[in-house]
N, C-alpha and C positions, 0 to 999 in steps of 0.2 A: 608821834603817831601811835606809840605805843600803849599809850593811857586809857585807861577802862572808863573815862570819864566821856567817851565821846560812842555815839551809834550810828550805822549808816554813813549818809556822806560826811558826816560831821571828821571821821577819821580821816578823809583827804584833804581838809584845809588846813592852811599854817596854824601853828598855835598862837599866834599874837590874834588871831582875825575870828578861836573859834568864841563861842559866848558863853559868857561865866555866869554860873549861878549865883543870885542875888540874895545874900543873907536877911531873911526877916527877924521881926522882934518877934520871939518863940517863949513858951515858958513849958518845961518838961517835957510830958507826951504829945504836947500841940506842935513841936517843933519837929518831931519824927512823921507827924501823920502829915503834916504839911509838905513835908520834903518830898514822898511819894507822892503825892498829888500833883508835884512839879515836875514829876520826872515825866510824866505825862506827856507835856507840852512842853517843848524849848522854846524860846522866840530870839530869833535870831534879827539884831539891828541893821539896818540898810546899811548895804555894802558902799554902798557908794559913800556913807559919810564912815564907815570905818576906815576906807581906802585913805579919806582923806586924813582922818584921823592918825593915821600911821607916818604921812607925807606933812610933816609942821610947817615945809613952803607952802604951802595952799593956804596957810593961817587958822589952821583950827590944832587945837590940842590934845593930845592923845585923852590927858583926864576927862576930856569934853564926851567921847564916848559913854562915860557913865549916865550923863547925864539927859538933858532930855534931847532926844532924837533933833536931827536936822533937818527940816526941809520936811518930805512926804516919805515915810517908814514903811516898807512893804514889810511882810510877816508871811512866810510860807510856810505850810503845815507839814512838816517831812514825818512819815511815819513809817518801817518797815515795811519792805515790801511794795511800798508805793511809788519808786524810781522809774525812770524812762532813761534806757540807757542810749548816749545822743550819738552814741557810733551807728547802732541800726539804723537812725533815721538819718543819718550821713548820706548811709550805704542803698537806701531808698532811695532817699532823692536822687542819687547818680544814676542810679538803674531807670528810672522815669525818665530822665534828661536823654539817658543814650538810646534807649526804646523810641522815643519822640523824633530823633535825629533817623533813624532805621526808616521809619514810616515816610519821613520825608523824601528820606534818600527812595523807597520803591516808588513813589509818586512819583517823583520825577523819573528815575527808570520807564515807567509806563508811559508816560507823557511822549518821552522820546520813540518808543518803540510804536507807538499810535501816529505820531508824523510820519514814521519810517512807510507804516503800513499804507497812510494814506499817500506819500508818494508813488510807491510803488501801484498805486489803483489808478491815481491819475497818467501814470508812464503805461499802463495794461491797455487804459479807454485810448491813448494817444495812439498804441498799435495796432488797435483795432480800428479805429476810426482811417489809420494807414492804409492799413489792409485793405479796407471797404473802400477808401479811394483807387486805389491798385487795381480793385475786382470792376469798379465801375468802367476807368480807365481800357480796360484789356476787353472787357462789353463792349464801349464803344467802338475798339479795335476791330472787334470779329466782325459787327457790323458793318462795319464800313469796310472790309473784307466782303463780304457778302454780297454788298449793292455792288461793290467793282466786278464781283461774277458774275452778280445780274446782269450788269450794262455789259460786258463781254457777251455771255450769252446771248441778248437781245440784237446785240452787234452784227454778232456769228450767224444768226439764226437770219439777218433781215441780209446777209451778203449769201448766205447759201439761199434764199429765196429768189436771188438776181439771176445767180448762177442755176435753180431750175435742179439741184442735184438731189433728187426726192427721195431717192433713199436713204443714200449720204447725210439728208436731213434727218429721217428719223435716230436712224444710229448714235449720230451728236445729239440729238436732243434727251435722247436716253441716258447718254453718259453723262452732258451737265447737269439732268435732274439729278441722279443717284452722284454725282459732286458736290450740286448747293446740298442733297440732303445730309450728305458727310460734315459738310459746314455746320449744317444749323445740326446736328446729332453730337458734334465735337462742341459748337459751342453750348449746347445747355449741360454735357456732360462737364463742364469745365466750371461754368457759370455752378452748377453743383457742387461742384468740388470745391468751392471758394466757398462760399455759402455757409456749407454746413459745417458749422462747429460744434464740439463739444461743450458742454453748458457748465459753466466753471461753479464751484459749490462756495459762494463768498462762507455763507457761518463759517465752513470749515477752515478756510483760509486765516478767520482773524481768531481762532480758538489760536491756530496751530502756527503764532507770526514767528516763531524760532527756524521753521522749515523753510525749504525753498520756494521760492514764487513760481507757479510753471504757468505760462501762457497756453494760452487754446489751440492744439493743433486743426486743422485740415482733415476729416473724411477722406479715407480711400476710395474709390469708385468700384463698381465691377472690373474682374478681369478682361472680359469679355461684351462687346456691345449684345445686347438681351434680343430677343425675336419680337415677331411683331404682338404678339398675345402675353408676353413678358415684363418686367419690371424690376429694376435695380434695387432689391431692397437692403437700406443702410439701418437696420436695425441691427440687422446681423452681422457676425465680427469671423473672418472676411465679409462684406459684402458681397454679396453672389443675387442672380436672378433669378423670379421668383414669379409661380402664371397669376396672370389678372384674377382679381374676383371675378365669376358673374352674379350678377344681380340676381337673387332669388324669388321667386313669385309672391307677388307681390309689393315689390322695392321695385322703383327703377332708378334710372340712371341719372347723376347729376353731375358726374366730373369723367371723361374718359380716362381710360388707361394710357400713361405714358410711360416712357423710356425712366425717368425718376419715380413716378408715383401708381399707387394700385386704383383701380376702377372703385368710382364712390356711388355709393346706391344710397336710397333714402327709400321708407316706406311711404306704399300707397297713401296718396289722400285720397279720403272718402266727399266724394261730390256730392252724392246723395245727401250728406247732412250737413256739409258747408251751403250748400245751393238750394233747399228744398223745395224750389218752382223751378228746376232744371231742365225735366221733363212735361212741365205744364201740370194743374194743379187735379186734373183728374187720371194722371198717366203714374203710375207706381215705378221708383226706382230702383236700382238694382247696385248696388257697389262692384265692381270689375275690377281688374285693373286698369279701365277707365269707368266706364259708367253704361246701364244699359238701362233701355226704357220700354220695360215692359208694353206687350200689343202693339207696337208700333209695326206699320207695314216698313218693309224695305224703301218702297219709292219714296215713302215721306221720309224715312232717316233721311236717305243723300242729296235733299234739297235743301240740307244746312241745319236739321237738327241739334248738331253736338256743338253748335256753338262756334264761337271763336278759341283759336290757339288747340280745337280738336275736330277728327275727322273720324269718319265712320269706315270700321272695317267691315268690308262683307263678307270676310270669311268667315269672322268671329261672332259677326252679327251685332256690335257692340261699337260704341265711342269710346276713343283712345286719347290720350295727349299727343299733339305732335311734336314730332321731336325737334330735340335742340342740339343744334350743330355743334357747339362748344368749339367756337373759333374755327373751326373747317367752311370751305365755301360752300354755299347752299346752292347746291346744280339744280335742284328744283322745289318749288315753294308747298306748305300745305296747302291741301284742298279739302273740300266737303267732303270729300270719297277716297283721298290717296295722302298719303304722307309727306312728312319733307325728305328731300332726297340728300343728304350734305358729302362731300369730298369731293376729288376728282374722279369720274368714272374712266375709266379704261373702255376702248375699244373694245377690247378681247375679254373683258368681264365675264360674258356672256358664254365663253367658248375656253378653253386652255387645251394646249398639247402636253405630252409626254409621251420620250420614248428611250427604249432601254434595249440593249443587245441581251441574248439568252444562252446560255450554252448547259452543258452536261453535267452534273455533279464529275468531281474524279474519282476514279473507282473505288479508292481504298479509305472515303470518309463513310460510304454507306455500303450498302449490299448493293452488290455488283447483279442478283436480278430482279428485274421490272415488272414483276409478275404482278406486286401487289398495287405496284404505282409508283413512279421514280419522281419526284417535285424538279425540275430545270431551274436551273438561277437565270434568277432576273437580275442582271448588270445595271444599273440606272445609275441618276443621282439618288445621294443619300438621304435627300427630302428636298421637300417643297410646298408649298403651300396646299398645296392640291392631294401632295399623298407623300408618305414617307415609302422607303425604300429598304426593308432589313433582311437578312439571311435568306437571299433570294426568292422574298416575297415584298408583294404590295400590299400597304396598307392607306386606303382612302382618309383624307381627315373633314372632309366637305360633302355634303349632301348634292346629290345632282343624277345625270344621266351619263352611263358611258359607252364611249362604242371602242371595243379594244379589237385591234389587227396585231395576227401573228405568226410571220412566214416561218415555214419551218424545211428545211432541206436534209433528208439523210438515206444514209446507205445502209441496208440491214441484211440479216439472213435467218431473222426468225421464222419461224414455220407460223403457219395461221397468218395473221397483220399484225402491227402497232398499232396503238391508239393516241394521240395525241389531245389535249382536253385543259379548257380551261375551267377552275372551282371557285367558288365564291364561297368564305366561311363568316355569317353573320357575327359571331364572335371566337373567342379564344375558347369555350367549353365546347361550343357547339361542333357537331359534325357539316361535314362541306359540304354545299349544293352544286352539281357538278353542270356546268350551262352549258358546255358547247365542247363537239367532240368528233373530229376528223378518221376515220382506218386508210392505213397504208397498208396495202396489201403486198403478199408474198408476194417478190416477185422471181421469175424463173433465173435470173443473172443478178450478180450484183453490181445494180447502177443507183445512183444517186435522186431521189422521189420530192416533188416540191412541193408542199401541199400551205394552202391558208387555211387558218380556221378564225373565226373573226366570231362576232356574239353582240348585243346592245342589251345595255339593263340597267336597271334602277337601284341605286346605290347610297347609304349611308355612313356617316365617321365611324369610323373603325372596324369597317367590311374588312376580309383579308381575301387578296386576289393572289392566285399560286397558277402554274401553267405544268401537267402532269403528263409523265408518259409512261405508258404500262400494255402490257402484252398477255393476251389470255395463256400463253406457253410458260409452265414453270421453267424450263431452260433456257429459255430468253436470258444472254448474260451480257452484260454491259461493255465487258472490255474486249468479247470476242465480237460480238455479234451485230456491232453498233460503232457509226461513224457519221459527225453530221459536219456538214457542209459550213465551213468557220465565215461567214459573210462580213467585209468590214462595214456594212452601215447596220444601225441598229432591224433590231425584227421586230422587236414589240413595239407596236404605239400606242395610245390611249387620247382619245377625244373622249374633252368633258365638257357636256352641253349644263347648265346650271337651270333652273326650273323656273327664271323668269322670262325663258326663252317660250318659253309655250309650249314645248314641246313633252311626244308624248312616247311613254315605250311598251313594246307588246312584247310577250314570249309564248309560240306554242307548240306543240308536240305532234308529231303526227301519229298516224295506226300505227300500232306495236306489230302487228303482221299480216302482210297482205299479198298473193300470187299473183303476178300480172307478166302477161305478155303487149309487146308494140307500143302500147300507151298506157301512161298511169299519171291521173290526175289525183295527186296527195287531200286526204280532208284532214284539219286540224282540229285541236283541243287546246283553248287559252288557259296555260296556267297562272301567267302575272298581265296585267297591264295596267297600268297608271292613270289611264282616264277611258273607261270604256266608254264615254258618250262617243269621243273622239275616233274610236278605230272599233271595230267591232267584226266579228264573222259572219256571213251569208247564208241564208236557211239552210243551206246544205252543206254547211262549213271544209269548204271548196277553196272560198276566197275571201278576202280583208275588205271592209267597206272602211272608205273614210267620208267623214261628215263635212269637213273642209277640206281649202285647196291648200296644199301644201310640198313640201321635198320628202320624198321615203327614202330613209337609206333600209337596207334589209341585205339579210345573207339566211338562204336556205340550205343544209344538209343535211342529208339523205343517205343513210346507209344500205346496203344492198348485197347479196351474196347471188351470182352467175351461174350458169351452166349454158355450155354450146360455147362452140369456136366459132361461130359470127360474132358471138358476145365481144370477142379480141379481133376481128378484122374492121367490124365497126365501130364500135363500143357508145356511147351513149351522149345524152342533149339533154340538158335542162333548164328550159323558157319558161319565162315569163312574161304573163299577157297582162295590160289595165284595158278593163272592159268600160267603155264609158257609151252612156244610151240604149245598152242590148251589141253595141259594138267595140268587136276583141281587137285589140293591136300586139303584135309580138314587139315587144320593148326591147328585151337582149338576152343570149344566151350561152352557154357553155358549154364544153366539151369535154368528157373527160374517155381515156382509154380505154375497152373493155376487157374483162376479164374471166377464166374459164374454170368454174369451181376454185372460185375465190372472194372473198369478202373484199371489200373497198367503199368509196364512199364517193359520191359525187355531189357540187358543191355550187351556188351559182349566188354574187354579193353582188351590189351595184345601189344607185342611186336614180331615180326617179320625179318626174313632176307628175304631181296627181290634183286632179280638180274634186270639186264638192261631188258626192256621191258615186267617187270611181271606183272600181272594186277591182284589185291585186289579185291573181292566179298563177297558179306553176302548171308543169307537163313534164313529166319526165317519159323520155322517146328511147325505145330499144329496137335492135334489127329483127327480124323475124326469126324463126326458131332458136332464141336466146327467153330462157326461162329466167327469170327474178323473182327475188324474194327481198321484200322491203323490211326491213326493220326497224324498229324503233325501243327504248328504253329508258330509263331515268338519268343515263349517261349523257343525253345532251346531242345522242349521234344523228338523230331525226327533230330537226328543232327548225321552226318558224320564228325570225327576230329582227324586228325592225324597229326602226324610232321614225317617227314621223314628227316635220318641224315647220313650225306654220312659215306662209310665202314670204313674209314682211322680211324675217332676217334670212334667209335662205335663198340658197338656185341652187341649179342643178343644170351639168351640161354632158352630154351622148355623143360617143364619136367612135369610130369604124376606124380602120386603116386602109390610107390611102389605096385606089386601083393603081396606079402609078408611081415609079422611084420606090419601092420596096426592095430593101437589102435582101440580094441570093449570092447563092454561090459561098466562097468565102467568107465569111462577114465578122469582123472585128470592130467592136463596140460602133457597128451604125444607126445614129437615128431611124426612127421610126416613123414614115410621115402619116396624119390620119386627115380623117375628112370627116367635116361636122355635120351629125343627124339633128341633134335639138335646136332651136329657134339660138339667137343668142343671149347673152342676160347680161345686166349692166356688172355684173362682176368679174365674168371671164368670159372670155374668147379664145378661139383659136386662130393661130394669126394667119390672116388672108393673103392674096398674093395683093405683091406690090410691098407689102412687110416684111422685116428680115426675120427669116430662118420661116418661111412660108409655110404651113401646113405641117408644122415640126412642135413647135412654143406653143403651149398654153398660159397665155397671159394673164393675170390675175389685175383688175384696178383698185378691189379696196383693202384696206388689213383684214387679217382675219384669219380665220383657220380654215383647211379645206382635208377632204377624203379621195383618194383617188381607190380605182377599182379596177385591173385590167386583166381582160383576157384575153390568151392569142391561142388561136390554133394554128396549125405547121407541120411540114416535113420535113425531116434532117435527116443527117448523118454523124451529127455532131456528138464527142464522148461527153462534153459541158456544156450547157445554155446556158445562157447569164440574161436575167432579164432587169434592167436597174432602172430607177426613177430619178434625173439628174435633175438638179436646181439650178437655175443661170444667174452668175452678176451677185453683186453684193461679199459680205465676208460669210454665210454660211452656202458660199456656191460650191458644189460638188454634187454626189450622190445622195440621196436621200433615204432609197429603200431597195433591197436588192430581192430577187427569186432565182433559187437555181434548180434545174432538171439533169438529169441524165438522159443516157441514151433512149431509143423510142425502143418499146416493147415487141420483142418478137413477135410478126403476123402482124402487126397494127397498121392501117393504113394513116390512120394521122393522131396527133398528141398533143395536147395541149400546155401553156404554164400560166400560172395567174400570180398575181401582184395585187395584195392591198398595204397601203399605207397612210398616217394623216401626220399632216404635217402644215406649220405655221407660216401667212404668207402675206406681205407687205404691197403696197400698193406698182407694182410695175414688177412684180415677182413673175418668175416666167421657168417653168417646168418642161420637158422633154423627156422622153425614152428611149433607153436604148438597147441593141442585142446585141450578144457577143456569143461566138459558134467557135470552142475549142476543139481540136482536131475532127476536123467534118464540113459540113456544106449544108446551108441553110438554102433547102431546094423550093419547099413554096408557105406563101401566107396564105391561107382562105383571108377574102373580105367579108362572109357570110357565115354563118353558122357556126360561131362559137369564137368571134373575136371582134370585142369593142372594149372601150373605154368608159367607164363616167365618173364625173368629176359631182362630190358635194361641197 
């Protein structure tokens, strides 16, 4: 290997096998130039026959090499430089081989991890499909929960019809509604809760198959079951409830508001350019949000103009779509002229009660004096459909009529009077409108003073109703000078007449001042009423005409300042007469105490039947040398107010106290018996002889709501009168509304107390009165001149 005779690979083969240069015939210098020219090119003999050449078993001879080649002689050109060394391409090809095997090996990895994922999709659908059998399962369940409360109910309801127990009836029948509605409110919340899932993100699932697999959970519900104008909304994380949309002008309704879902509106479709022979082809249309057709008389719209599936309003003057009950029952169908009617109506739709006890702020949350005005808390509930109840004010949430009573008893010693006064604040900037406003006048002892102040008015969502007392005396102080009589039934009530009643309401004022002795027949001034076709005043605005037959409830007061001590032996009368034909009737009257240079107020409320063109009057009657001075102000203290409500839903019934069995002498809570002045009416009576508790019970036949109004006049001796309105039978039997007085007024020869209150009444409902005389003697009743009853 050491020989200079070899280049390149030629140096790594044995020496017997490398190839030897072949001497030619040369002569001189052609034998040197020759030799270079070989060194050029070697040619190296087929290995395969030198191989053999070297191995003499095979049968060939080494000297055989010299000669001529064996078989086919390959010749390879080896020149510097031009090797290919066979360890890189060893070392290549392993690395492609093992590369190759890698590739394979993650395909199959994949492979695997793609079955895995795809099990686990088909185990996700399996539990869901679980699920959904589970949810339908536990649906069928409730249902069939549900029908078994129906047929109970129906059960219940057809054996208390055997048994004739009618009120007993209604009571049950109230509580399994508000039970099946628990049912069906528990089952959709549930059916909800099962329902709604979370929407699983597949891409992300198969990006990310190293993670954990997480099934769909379950939606939480509200905490709390939502109000009736509310909706659980599950966007939000809690869920919590959330108010209805309303429909804004121009959209209407296509889906109601429920307990899961918000109220769906959709916009107006335009008729006029869907229909454009809608109105007939010479009649111009108008887009609404129904459709209106220009020139049209009234009479021809509501002989079926608007079509089918629409009705014409006459308020609006226009055609409407009628509505669509959206699964609710249809109580009444549309018409040419009226809408469809859908739900269950309620009896008492028409009418609602509410009542609340009132007492005194305590001294040390406010200034202790009432000079500028003191607000009373109103106790109530803390809402309701009808009105919310906060920081001992009312706040109305429904548009309607009210007529509010509110007894007030206290003991004082301010100089001058009190004022007691109900405000009405249109909203939260504005300042109050002050409606109605009783004076309690000084009196000479401190005794205990019972006065009503009552009011009717026209009201909208989010009026704020507040009950004030205030005292012209800057010394007037709260915790000295003031004590009021703690009554356990409430004082405030509230009747709300709703405006598909028909009815109508008036407010008006009387002269701001005026001197009168013996007789003084008041003239008014209308500040509000709601339908002056309906009620109107007399050319001499003296007295109220009404255009139809109807019930008036009304309360007149009348502030006044005395002079003369007959003013206090007699003290004063205030009637009212309905003149009907040129012909006056005295209807009923009051009594109140007089007083001798002193302010007070005399007050007279009730209810009435009045026919088409009868006309309502007052008188207020003094003794002879007693001078008055009537006044009147923006305070509310000289105020005319009545609601009048047509006959269809209404009566009205008048009654006296009995000449006979009138509690004297001692008298600890006894009934009161009276004797009926008005015809009678199919809704109450009073019960006649031959019935129990005779000329005591005023009986009621249908649901509904009613007003009582009572005034008594009397002598006593007594330090307390208790005057209370009691309810019979049923679970709210007890008391309903109390009045208390004190002693009678020095010099006085008679004294009065009065009582209003409303309160809600069931068909066989049945009310009584009663007196109670703490240390004294209930010595006489008048039946005449300043004590009756009336009932609306």
């Amino acid at each position: 290997n050491e020989s200079r005779d070899c280049r390149g690979i030629e140096c790594r083969l044995p020496l017997r096998i490398r190839p030897k240069v072949r001497g030619g015939s040369c002569v001189g210098e052609e034998c040197s130039a020759a030799g270079e020219a070989d060194m050029s090119s070697v040619y190296l003999s087929d290995r395969a026959a030198q191989f053999l050449g070297d191995y003499p078993e095979f049968g060939h001879a080494a000297s055989e090499l010299g000669g001529a080649p064996l078989g086919v002689q390959l010749t390879c050109d080896i020149k510097p430089e031009n090797e290919v060394p066979s360890e890189d391409a060893l070392i290549l090809h392993l690395q492609l081989a093992k590369g190759q095997e890698k590739l394979v090996e993650a395909l199959r990895a994949q492979q695997v991890v793609i079955r895995d994922l795809q099990q686990k999709l088909v185990d996700q659908q399996e539990a869901l499909l679980s699920q959904q059998r589970d949810v339908l399962q536990q649906q069928r369940h409730m249902y069939e929960q549900m029908d078994a409360v129906k047929n109970q109910f129906g059960q219940l309801l057809e054996t208390i019809k055997q048994a004739s127990f009618r009120g007993l009836q209604g009571e049950l029948q109230s509580y399994f509604e508000n039970h099946l509605a628990g049912l069906q409110s528990q089952a959709r919340s549930h059916l909800q809760k099962s329902y709604a899932v979370h929407k699983m993100d597949i891409d992300s699932k198969v990006m990310d198959v190293v993670g954990e697999t997480h099934f769909p959970q379950p939606l939480r519900g509200c905490r709390s079951p939502c109000g009736s104008e509310e909706f659980c909304d599950f966007q939000r994380d809690p869920p919590q409830c959330e108010k209805c949309t309303m429909c804004p002008p121009g959209f209407f309704l296509i889906a109601q508001c429920s307990q899961t879902a918000d109220r769906m509106c959709q916009q107006d479709r335009d008729e006029c350019l869907e229909l454009p022979q809608i109105c007939g082809e010479r009649v111009k249309c108008l887009n609404t949000p129904g459709f209106k057709c220009l020139g049209v008389s009234e009479r021809k719209a509501v002989t079926g103009l608007c079509g089918p599936e629409y009705f014409y309003n006459q308020e609006l003057q226009e055609c409407q779509a009628c509505s669509d009950c959206d699964g609710e029952p249809l109580v009444a169908p549309c018409t040419a002229i009226s809408d469809a009617v859908c739900g269950q109506i309620s009896e008492n739709q028409l009418s609602q009660i509410w009542m609340a006890k009132v007492t005194l702020p305590p001294a040390g949350t406010s200034s202790t004096h009432i000079f500028p005005g003191l607000q009373l808390n109103i106790q109530g509930k803390e809402s309701s459909r009808l009105l919310s109840n906060e920081s001992g004010r009312v706040t109305f949430l429904q548009h309607g009529l009210v007529w509010l009573d509110h007894n007030f008893a206290i003991k004082h010693s301010c100089r001058n009077f009190l004022q007691v006064g109900m405000r009405l604040n249109r909203s939260q900037e504005e300042e109050g409108q002050d409606l109605s406003g009783v004076r309690i006048e000084q009196p000479d002892g401190k005794y205990f003073q019972g006065v009503s102040v009552s009011i009717g008015v026209e009201v909208e969502p989010n009026h704020i109703f507040t009950l004030l007392l205030k005292s012209p005396n800057q010394h007037c102080n709260q915790s000295k000078d003031l004590q009021v009589f703690d009554v356990p039934t409430p004082s405030l009530s509230v009747l709300w007449l709703s405006h598909d009643t028909g009815a109508v309401a008036m407010m008006a004022q009387m002269s701001l001042l005026a001197h009168y002795q013996t007789s003084y027949r008041p003239t008014f001034r209308i500040t509000t009423v709601s339908d002056p076709y309906m009620v109107s005043l007399t050319h001499d605005s003296r007295g109220v005409r009404f255009t139809e037959s109807g019930v008036v409830k009304f309360v007149i007061q009348q502030a006044l300042y005395s002079m003369g001590h007959t003013c206090i032996r007699e003290g004063f009368s205030l009637i009212t007469y309905t003149t009907r034909n040129t012909t006056g009737l005295k209807m009923m009257q009051a009594f109140k105490t007089g007083v001798n240079y002193r302010d007070t107020s005399i007050a007279l409320s009730g209810a009435v039947t009045v026919e088409s063109k009868d006309i309502l009057t007052f008188e207020i009657t003094s003794p002879s040398q007693c001078n008055i001075r009537y006044f009147g102000d923006s305070t509310g203290i000289s105020i005319l107010s009545l609601i009048w409500i047509p006959s269809a839903v209404s009566s009205a019934l008048t009654a006296t106290v009995s000449r006979t069995g009138l509690p004297s002498g001692a008298v600890r809570n006894k009934p009161l018996l009276f004797q009926q002045i008005s015809p009678d009416t199919p809704q109450v009576h009073l019960a006649r002889s031959g019935d129990s508790n005779a000329r005591r019970n005023f009986v009621f036949h249908e649901q509904g709501t009613a007003n009582i109004a009572l005034n008594l006049k009397l002598i006593h001796s007594c330090n307390i009168v208790k005057l209370t309105l009691q309810r019979v039978g049923g679970q709210q039997a007890g008391p309903v509304a109390q009045q208390v007085s004190g002693s009678m007024p020095e010099g006085s020869e008679w004294t009065s107390i009065g009582l209003r209150a409303s309160f809600q009444v069931q068909n066989g409902t049945a009310v009584y009165v009663t007196l109670d005389c703490i240390r004294g003697r209930v010595n006489q009743i008048t039946q005449e001149g300043g004590t009756n009853i009336s009932i609306l």
